[in-house]
C-alpha positions as CSV (number, residue, x, y, z in Angstrom):
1,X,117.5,-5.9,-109.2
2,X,113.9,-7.9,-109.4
3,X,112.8,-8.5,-106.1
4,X,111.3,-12.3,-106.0
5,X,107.2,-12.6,-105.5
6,X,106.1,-13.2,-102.0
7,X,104.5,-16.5,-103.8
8,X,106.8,-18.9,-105.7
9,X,104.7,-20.5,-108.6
10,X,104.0,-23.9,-107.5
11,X,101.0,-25.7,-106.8
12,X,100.3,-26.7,-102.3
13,X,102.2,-29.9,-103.6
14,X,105.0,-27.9,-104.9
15,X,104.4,-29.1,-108.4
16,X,104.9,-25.4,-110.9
17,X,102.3,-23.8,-112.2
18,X,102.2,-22.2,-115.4
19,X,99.0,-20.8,-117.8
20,X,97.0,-22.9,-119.5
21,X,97.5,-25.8,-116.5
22,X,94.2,-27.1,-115.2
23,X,93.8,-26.5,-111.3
24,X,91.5,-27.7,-108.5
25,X,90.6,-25.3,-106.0
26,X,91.2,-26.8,-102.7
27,X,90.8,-24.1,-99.9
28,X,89.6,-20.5,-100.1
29,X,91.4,-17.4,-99.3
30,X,91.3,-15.5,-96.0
31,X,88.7,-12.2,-96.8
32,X,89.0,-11.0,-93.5
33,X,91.1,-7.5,-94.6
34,X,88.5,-6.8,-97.3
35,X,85.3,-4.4,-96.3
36,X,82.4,-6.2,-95.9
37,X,80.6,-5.1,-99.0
38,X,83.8,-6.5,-100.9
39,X,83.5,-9.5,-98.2
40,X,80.1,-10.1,-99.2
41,X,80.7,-10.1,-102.9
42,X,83.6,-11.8,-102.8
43,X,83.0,-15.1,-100.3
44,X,80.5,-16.7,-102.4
45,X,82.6,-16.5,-106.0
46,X,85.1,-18.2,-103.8
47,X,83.1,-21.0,-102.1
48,X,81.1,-21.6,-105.4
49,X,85.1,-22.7,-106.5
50,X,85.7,-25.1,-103.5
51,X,86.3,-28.3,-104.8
52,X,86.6,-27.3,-108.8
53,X,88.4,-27.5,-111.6
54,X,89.1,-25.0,-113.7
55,X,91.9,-23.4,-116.4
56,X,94.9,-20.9,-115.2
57,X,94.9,-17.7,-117.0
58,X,97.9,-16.5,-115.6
59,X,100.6,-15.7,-112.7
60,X,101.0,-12.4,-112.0
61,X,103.8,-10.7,-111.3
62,X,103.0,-11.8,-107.2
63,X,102.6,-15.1,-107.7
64,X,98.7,-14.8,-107.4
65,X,96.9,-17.4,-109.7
66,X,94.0,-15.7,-112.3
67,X,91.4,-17.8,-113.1
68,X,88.5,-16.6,-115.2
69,X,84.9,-18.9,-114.8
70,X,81.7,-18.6,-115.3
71,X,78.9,-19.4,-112.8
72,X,75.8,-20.1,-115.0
73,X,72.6,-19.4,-112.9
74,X,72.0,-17.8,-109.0
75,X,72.5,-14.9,-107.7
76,X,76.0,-15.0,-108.8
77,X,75.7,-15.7,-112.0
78,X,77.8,-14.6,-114.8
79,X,82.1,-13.9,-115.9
80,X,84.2,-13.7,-113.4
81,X,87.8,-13.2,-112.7
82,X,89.5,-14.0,-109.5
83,X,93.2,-13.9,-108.2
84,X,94.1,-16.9,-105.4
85,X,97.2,-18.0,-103.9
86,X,98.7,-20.8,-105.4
87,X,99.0,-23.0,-101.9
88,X,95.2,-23.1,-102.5
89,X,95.5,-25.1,-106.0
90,X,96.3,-28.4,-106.8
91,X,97.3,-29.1,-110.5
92,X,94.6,-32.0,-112.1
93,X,96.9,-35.2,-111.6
94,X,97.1,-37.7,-114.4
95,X,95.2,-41.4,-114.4
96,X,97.9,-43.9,-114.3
C-alpha cells in the first residue's frame, strides 16, 4: 500500500500543480532545523526567490516542489536547484 505525501500537490490556493506550470514564490521556508552553515547557504537562494516567477521541474515523491533558476550576478550567482513546499507557490493566474 502507497502511503500518501505529507504534501498534496496543489498550489496555497489549492489550485494542482503539475511540471512544466509556472509558479510565484510567495513565502520562504522555515530553515530553522538546518545547521547554520546550511542556514547560511540556503536563506539567501530562498529570499532572492521571494516574490518570483519561475518554471516547476517537478513534485517529488513528498509533495516538495523542484525548481531549478539561475541567479545571474552576486555572491550567489550561478544554477541552482531548490525543493519548497507547495503552500509557498501560487500558480501565474491568467489576464482575463
Amino acid at each position: 500500500m502507497q502511503q500518501r505525501p505529507p504534501y498534496p500537490p496543489a498550489d496555497r490556493d489549492e489550485r494542482p500543480l503539475r511540471a512544466g506550470q509556472v509558479v510565484r514564490i510567495v513565502g520562504t521556508p522555515d530553515l530553522g532545523d538546518m545547521s547554520e552553515d546550511a542556514r547560511r547557504e540556503s536563506a539567501p537562494v530562498f529570499e532572492h526567490l521571494l516574490g518570483r516567477y519561475e518554471k516547476v521541474a517537478g513534485i517529488t515523491d513528498l509533495g516538495l516542489v523542484e525548481l531549478s533558476f539561475r541567479i545571474a550576478a552576486g555572491p550567489h550567482a550561478g544554477l541552482h536547484t531548490v525543493w519548497i513546499e507547495p503552500h509557498l507557490l501560487r500558480v501565474r493566474r491568467s489576464r482575463p
